[in-house]
N, C-alpha and C positions, 0 to 999 in steps of 0.2 A: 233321888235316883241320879241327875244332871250331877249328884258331886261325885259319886263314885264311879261316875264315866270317865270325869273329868281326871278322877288322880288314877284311874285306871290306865286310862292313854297317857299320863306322864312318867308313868312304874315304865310301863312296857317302851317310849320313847327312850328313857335314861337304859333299859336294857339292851333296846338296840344301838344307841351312843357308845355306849362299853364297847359291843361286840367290835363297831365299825372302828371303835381306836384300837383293836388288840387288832382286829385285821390289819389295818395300817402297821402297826409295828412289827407284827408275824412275817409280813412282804415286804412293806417298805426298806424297813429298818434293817431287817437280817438279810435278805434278799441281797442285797453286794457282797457278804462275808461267804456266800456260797457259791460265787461264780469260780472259783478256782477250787473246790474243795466236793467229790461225787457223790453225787446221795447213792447209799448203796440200797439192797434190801429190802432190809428191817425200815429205811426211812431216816436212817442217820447217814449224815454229812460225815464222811472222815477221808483223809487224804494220809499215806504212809509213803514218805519220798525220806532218802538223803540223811537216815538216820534217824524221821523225827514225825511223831503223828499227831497232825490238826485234825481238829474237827469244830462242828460250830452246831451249839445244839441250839433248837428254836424255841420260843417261849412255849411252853405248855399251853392249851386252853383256858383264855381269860387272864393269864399271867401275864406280865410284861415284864420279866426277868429270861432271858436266855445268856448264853457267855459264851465263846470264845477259847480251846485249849489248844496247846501243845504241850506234849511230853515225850521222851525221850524214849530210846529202845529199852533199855533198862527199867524203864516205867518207875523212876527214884526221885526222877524229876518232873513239876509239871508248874507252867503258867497257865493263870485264868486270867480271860479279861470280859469283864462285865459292858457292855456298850450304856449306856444311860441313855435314857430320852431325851435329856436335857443337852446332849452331846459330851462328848469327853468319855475318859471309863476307869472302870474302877481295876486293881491288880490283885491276884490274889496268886501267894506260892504254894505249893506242895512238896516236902523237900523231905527227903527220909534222913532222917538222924541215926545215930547211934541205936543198938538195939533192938533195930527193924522198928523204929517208931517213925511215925508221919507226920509230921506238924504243916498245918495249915494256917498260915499268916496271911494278911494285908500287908500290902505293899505299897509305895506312890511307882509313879511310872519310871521314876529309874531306881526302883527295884529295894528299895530304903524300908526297916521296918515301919511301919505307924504304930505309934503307943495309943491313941488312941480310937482306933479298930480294932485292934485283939484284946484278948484277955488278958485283966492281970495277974491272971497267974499264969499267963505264958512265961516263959525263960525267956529274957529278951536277949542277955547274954546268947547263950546257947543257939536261939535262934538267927543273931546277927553273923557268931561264929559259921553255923552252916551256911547261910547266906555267903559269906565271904569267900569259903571255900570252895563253895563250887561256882565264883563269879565269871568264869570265864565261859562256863555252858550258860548260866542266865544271858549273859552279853550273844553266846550263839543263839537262843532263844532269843531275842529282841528281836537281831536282826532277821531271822528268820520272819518273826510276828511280821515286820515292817517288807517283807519280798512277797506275801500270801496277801496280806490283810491292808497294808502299807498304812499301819499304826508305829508309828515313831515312839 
C-alpha cells in the first residue's frame, strides 16, 4: 500500500508541475505581448489601428504554443510569430497567391523562405516569387511587429 501512496503523490506532484509551468508561460511569457493590444469580449486580445490587425492569442490549456499576428485590411496578408520558451521565435507567412489560394510558409525573421520547415511539395519558386512581391508590406509588417511588440 506505502508504494501506491508513494507514486500516487508523484503522478499528482508531476501534474501540478505541468500545471504551474503552463501558468508561468500563460502570464509570464504572453503577459507583455498584451500590454498594448485590449482583450475584448469573447477574451481575445486584438488591436485594429493604421491599417493593420494585431492580436496575440494565449496558449490554450496545458499547451505551451500561443503566437503572435498581424494582418492586413485586406486580410491577404498575415505574419505569425511563434514566441519559444527557449527565447527567440519562430515566423510563419500567410500570403494569398494567385487563384484565391493561401499558402502558409516558414520563414526566418527576415522573412526568407526555409526549405527545411515547409513541405516539399510546396512551390518554393512560386512562393519566394509572392514573397518578393509583396516585400514592401512584409517590411511594413515588421516594422510595425517591432512598434506593438518591439520584436526586431
Amino acid at each position: 500500500m506505502k508504494k501506491y501512496k508513494k507514486i500516487l503523490i508523484i503522478f499528482v506532484s508531476l501534474i501540478l508541475l505541468y500545471n504551474l509551468a503552463w501558468v508561468g508561460v500563460f502570464y509570464l511569457k504572453y503577459t507583455p505581448y498584451t500590454d498594448n493590444i485590449p482583450k475584448r469580449e469573447n477574451g481575445i486580445y486584438l488591436l485594429s489601428e493604421r491599417g493593420y490587425h494585431y492580436s496575440v492569442k494565449k496558449p490554450s490549456y496545458l499547451s505551451f504554443t500561443g503566437n503572435l499576428a498581424i494582418t492586413n485590411d485586406e486580410d491577404d496578408l498575415s505574419l505569425i510569430i511563434w514566441p519559444l520558451l527557449t527565447g527567440g521565435y519562430e515566423y510563419g507567412l500567410q500570403i494569398l497567391g494567385e487563384n484565391n489560394n493561401f499558402y502558409s510558409v516558414m520563414v526566418d525573421s527576415d522573412m526568407n523562405y526555409l526549405d527545411d520547415e515547409n513541405s516539399e511539395s510546396m512551390d518554393k519558386d512560386l512562393v519566394n516569387s509572392l514573397i518578393n512581391k509583396r516585400a514592401v508590406e512584409i517590411e511594413a509588417f515588421k516594422s510595425e511587429v517591432n512598434r506593438i511588440w518591439g520584436i526586431n
